[in-house]
C-alpha positions in Angstrom: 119.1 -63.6 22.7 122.4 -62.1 23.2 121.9 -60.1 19.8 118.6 -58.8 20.5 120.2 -56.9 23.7 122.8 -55.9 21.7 120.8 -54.5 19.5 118.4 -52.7 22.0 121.5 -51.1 23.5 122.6 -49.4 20.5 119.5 -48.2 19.5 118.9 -46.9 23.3 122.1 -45.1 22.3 121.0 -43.8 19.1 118.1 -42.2 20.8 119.4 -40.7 23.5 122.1 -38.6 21.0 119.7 -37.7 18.9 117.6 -36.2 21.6 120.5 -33.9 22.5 121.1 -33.1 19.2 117.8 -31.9 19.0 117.9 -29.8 22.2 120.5 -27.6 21.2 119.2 -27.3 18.0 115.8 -25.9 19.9 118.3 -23.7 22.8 120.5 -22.3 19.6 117.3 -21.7 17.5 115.0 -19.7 20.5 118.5 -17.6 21.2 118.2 -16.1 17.5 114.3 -15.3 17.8 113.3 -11.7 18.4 111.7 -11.7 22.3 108.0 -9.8 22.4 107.9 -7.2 24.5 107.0 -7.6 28.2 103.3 -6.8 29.5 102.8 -3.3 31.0 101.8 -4.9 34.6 105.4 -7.0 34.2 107.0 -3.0 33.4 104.9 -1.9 36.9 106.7 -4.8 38.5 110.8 -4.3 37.3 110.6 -0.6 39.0 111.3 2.8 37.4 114.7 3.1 38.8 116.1 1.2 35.7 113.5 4.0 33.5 114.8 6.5 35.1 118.8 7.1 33.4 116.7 7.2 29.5 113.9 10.2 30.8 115.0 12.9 29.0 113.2 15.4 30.8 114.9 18.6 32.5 115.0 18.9 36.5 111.8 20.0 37.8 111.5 24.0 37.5 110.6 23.6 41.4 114.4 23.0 42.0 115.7 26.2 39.6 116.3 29.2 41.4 114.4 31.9 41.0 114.3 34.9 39.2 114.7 38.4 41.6 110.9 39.7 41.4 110.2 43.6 41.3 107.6 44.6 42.9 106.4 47.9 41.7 103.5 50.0 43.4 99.9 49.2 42.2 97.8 51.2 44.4 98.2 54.0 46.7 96.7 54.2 50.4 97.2 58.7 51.0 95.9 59.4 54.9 94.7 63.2 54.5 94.1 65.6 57.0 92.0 68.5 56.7 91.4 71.5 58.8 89.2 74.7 58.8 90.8 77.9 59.6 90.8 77.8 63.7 93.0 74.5 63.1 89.7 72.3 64.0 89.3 68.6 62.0 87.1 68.5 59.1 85.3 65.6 58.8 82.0 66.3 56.6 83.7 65.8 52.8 82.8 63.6 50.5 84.8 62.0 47.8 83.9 64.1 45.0 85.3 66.7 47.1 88.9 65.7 46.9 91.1 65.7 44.3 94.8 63.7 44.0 97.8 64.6 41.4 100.4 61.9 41.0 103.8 63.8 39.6 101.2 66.7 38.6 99.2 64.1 36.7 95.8 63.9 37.8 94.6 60.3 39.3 91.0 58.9 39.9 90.2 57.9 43.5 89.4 54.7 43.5 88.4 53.9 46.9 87.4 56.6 49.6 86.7 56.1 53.7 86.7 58.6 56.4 86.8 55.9 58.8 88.9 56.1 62.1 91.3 53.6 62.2 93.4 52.1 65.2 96.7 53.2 66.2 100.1 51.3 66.3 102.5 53.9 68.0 106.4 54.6 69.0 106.3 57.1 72.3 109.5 58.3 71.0 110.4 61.1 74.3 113.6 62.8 74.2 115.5 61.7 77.2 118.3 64.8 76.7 116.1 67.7 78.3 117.0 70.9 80.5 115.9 70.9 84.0 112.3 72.2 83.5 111.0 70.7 80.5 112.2 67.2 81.6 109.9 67.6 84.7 107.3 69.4 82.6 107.3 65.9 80.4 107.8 63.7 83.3 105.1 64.6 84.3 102.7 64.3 81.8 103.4 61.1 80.5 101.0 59.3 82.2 98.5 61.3 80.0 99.0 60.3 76.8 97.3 57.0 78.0 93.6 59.2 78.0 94.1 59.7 74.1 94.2 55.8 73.6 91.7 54.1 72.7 91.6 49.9 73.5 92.0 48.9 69.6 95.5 51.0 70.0 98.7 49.7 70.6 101.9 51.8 72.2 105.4 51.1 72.2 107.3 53.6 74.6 111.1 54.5 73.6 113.3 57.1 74.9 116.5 58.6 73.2 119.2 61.3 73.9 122.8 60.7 71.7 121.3 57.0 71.8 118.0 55.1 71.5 116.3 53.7 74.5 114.3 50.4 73.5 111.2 50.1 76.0 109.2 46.8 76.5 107.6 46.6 73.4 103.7 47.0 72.0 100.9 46.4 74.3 97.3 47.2 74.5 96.9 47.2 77.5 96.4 50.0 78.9 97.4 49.8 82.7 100.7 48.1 81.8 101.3 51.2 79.7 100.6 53.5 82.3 102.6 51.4 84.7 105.6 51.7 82.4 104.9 55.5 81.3 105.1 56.2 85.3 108.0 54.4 85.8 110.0 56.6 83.0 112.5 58.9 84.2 113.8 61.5 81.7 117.8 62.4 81.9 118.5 65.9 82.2 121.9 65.6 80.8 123.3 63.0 77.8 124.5 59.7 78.4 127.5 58.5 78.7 126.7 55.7 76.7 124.1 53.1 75.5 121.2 52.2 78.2 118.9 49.5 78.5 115.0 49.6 78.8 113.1 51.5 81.5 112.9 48.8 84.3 111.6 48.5 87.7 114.5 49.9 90.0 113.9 53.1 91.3 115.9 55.9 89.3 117.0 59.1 89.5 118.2 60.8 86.1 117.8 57.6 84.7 120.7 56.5 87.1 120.5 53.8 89.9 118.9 55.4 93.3 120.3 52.6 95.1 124.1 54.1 94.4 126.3 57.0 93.0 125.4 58.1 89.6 127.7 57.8 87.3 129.9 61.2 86.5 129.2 62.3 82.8 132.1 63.1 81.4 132.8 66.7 80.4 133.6 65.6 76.5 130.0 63.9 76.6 127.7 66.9 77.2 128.4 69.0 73.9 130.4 68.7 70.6 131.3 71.6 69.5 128.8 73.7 71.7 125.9 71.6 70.2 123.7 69.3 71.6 124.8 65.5 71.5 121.4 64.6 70.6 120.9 62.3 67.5 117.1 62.7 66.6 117.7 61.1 62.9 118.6 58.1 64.1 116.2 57.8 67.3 113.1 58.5 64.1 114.8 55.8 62.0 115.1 53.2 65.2 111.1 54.1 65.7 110.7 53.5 62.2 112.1 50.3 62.1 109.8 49.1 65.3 106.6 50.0 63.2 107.7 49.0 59.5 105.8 45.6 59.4 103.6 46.2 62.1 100.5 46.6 60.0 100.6 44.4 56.7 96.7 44.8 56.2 96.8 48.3 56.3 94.1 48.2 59.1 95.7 50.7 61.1 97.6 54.0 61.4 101.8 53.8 61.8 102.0 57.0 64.1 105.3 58.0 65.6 104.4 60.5 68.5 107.9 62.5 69.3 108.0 64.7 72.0 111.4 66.9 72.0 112.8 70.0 71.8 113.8 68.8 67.9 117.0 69.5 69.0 119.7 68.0 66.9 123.3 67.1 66.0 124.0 65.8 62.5 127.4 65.0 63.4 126.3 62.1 66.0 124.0 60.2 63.9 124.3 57.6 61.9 121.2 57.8 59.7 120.9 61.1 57.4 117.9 63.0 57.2 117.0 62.0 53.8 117.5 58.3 54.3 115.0 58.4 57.5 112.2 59.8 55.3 112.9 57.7 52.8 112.1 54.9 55.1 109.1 57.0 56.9 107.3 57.4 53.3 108.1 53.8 52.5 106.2 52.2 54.8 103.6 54.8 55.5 104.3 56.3 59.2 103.5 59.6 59.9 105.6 61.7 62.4 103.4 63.8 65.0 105.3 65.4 67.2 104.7 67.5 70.3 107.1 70.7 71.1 108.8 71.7 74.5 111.6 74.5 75.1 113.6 76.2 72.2 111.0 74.0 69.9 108.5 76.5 70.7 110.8 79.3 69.3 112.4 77.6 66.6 109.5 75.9 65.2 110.4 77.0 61.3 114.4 75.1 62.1 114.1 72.1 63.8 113.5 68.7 63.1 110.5 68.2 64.5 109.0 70.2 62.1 110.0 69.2 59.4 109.9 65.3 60.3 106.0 66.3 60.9 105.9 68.1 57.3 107.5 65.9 55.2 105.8 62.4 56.7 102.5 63.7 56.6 101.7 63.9 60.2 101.2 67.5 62.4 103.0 69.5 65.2 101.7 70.8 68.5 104.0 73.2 70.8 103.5 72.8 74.6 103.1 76.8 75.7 101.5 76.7 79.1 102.2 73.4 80.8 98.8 71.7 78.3 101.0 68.6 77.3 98.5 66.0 78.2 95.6 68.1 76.0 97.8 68.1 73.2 98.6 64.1 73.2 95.0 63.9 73.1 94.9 65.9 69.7 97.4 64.5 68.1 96.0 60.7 68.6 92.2 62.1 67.3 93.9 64.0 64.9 96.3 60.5 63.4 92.6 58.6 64.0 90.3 60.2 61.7 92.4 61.0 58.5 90.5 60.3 55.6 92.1 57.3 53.7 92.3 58.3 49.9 93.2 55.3 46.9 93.7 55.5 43.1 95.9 53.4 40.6 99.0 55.4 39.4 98.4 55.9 35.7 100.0 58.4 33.2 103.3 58.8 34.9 106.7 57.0 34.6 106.3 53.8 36.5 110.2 53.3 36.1 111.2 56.1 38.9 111.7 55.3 42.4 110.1 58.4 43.8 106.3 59.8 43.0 105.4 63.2 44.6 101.7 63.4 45.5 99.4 66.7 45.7 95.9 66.6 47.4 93.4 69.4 46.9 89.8 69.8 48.2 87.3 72.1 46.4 85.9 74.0 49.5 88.0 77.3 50.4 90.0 78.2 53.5 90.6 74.7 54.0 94.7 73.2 55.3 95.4 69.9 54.0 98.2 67.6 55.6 99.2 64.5 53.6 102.8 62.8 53.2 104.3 64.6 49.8 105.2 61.3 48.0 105.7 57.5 48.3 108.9 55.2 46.7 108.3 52.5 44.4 109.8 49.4 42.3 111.0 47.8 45.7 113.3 44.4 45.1 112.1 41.7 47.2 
């Protein structure tokens, strides 16, 4: 009996050695076989953030910066005036009637309309008048309110060596002829920058509640010329109207009523740089004429702003300054509105002169003279 458990403890022994012989030799044998690759939902599960160091794949072009984009001039809007002999509006053309040259290269209107369009306008009024003609203005202001319609919009500034911001566009037509009244014109230049018309009573543009301020002597002339800086009051105007009408649905109209009286050495802006800006961005200079304007119509700026923008000139002779706003809103209104695709001419240069011509006789045409391309935005 004592040898049979003897025995069955050795062989108890035996067993249990053998089994862990044969364990590691199961452990050692699954470490050297190849493991199959995992199922794609058990890939879904472990994430992509340990995928994500092997993708290959560049940034997203999302996250590049851009390339500067040139955008060049595909079609041309050209507002055209026409008028018979007496200076009266012609508005009975068709389209086969007019004819556009683009750098003397003949274009093909590809859209035509003679319909009036609203108005988005700067009441640009010179603020640096004599005695007379600032009351004859004063006066009339509240006028130029008759030659607009309720689709138009007004934005009434005043300048003299520097620009007078008002209180901005409206359409409203009583708040405009509210403000309009309440503008007083300066007989002399100021002595420095000014804010917006307001409500206090003024005289001169000064305070009526105390003493006006003395202008100093140095102030009123440079060089016995006016200290007036109409280049830069158009190029302030300009910048009010610039993106004022992204649709084209309207007509950018800035109405300047001055003696075009002007001192190059005051302003900032040159001549050529302000019509550069005026052609740009399609606003056409009206303006309306008092004192030496009426006798130096072929020198002065308001002329020539008129000319080279496309717009017109009217000089007040006999006191008619609320007759004349009236024409030069009708007149800015029904332009015809002219379109073609340049073609034939250097699309590289910056500027493009433009020529209309209608095939009745005896006719005036007013347009602008050119436009400016290839603009980096």
């Amino acid at each position: 009996m004592k040898f049979g458990l003897r025995t069955m403890k050795s062989l108890r022994k035996i067993a249990v050695c053998c089994g862990i012989v044969l364990l590691a030799f199961a452990v050692a044998l699954r470490a050297r076989t190849p493991q199959s690759p995992a199922p794609a939902s058990q890939k879904t599960q472990q994430g992509s953030a340990a995928a994500a160091p092997q993708d290959p794949s560049p940034p997203p072009q999302q996250q590049q910066k851009p390339a500067p984009i040139i955008s060049t001039v595909t079609q041309v809007i050209v507002p055209v005036t026409v008028k018979d002999g007496s200076g009266r509006l012609v508005a009975d053309l068709r389209r086969d009637e007019f004819r556009i040259l683009e750098d003397n290269v003949e274009q093909r209107i590809v859209s035509f309309s003679a319909e009036a369009l609203p108005l988005s306008v700067v009441l640009l009024i010179d603020n640096d008048l004599n005695r007379k003609n600032a009351r004859q203005v004063g006066e009339s202001l509240d006028s130029i309110v008759a030659g607009l319609s309720a689709s138009d919009e007004a934005f009434v500034c005043r300048f003299d060596q520097f620009f007078h911001q008002g209180r901005g566009f409206t359409s409203d037509q009583d708040k405009l002829l509210t403000e309009l009244k309440r503008t007083r014109l300066d007989e002399q230049p100021d002595a420095g920058p000014s804010g917006s018309v307001n409500d206090t009573p003024t005289i001169n543009g000064h305070s009526a509640t105390g003493d006006a301020p003395k202008v100093p002597e140095t102030m009123l002339n440079i060089q016995a010329r006016t200290t007036k800086a109409l280049d830069d009051a158009v190029y302030s105007a300009a910048q009010l109207l610039k993106d004022r009408d992204p649709e084209r649905k309207r007509r950018k109209v800035i109405l300047l009523i001055s003696d075009g009286m002007n001192n190059p050495k005051v302003n900032t802006n040159k001549y050529d740089a302000v019509i550069k800006d005026l052609l740009r961005y399609e606003i056409g200079v009206y303006g309306v004429g008092v004192g030496t304007a009426v006798f130096n119509r072929k020198f002065e700026r308001l002329a020539k702003y008129a000319h080279d923008s496309g717009g017109d000139v009217y000089y007040g002779l006999k006191g008619d300054l609320g007759d004349l706003y009236s024409r030069v809103t009708e007149e800015a209104r029904n332009q015809y509105t002219l379109a073609y695709n340049p073609a034939g001419t250097d699309r590289g240069a910056e500027y493009h002169s433009i020529e209309v011509r209608v095939r009745r006789e005896g006719l005036t045409i007013l347009t602008r003279e050119g436009y400016y391309s290839g603009v980096a935005r």
